[in-house]
C-alpha positions in Angstrom: 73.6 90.2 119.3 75.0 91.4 115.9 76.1 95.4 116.5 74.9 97.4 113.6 77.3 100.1 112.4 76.1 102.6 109.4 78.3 100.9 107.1 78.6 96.9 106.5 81.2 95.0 107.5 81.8 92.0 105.9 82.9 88.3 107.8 84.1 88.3 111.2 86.7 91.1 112.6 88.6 90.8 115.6 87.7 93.0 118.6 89.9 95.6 118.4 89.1 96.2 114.9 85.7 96.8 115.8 86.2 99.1 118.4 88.1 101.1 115.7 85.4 101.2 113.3 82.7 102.1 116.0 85.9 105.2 116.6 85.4 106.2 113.2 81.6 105.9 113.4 81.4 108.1 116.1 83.6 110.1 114.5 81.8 110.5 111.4 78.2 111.1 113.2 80.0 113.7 115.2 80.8 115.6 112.0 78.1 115.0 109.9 76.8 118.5 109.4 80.4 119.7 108.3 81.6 118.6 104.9 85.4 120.6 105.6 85.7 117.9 108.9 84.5 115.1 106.9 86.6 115.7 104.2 89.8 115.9 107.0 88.3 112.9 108.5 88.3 110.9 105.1 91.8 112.1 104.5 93.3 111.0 107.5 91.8 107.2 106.4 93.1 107.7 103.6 96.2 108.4 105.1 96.3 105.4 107.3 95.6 103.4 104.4 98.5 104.6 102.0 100.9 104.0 105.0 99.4 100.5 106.5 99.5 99.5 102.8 103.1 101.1 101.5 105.1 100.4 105.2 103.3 96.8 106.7 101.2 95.1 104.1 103.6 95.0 100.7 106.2 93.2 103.2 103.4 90.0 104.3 102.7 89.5 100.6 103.0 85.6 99.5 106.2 84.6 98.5 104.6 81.2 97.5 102.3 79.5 95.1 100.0 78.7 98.4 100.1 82.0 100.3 99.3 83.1 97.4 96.5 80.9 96.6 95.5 81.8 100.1 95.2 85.6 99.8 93.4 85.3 96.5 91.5 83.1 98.1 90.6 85.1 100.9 90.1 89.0 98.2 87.6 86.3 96.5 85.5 85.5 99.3 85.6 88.8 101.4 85.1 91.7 99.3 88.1 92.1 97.1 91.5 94.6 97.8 90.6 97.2 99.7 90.6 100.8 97.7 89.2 103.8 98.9 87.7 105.8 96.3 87.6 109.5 96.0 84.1 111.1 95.0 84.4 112.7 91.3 84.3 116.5 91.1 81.6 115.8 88.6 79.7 114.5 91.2 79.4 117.6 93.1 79.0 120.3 90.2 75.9 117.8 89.6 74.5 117.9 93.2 75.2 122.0 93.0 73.8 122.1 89.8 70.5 120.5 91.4 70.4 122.7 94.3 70.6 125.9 91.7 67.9 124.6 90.1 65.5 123.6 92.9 63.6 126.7 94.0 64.1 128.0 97.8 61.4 127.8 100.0 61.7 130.9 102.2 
């Protein structure tokens, strides 16, 4: 039975990563009415990437022509390096800017 999270993942993960992403799903939910716990939660994956990625990762990268082909390999069929994106500011003057707009039903 496939286990559906609120956000795809992509290819087969090993256990324990799993039970980390159902962690941060539970997390999420648990926080979803509160943008300021969101926003700590998205900076503490944020976090965890910048150090998994600066302090492990930069020191498993190939060192020949067929790890490299390998990883390449692997960004093409997966879903490309990981990056987490921040949401532009522009984004929420816009969603503000919609709200001001919208009359309140009182």
């Amino acid at each position: 039975m496939k286990e559906q999270l609120f956000f795809e993942l992509n290819g087969t993960l090993p256990e324990d990563l799993k039970d980390i992403a159902r962690l941060i799903e539970r997390a999420a939910l648990g926080r979803r009415q509160d943008s300021l716990e969101l926003l700590a939660l998205l900076r503490l994956l944020e976090y965890v990437h910048r150090e998994v990625r600066d302090n492990l990762f930069r020191d498993t990268l190939p060192e020949n022509r067929q790890q490299l082909y390998a990883l390449l390999r692997d960004i093409e069929l997966n879903g490309g390096w990981p990056y987490i994106q921040r949401m532009k500011l522009r984004s929420l003057l816009e969603r503000l800017s919609l709200e001001e707009e919208s009359p309140v039903s009182e």
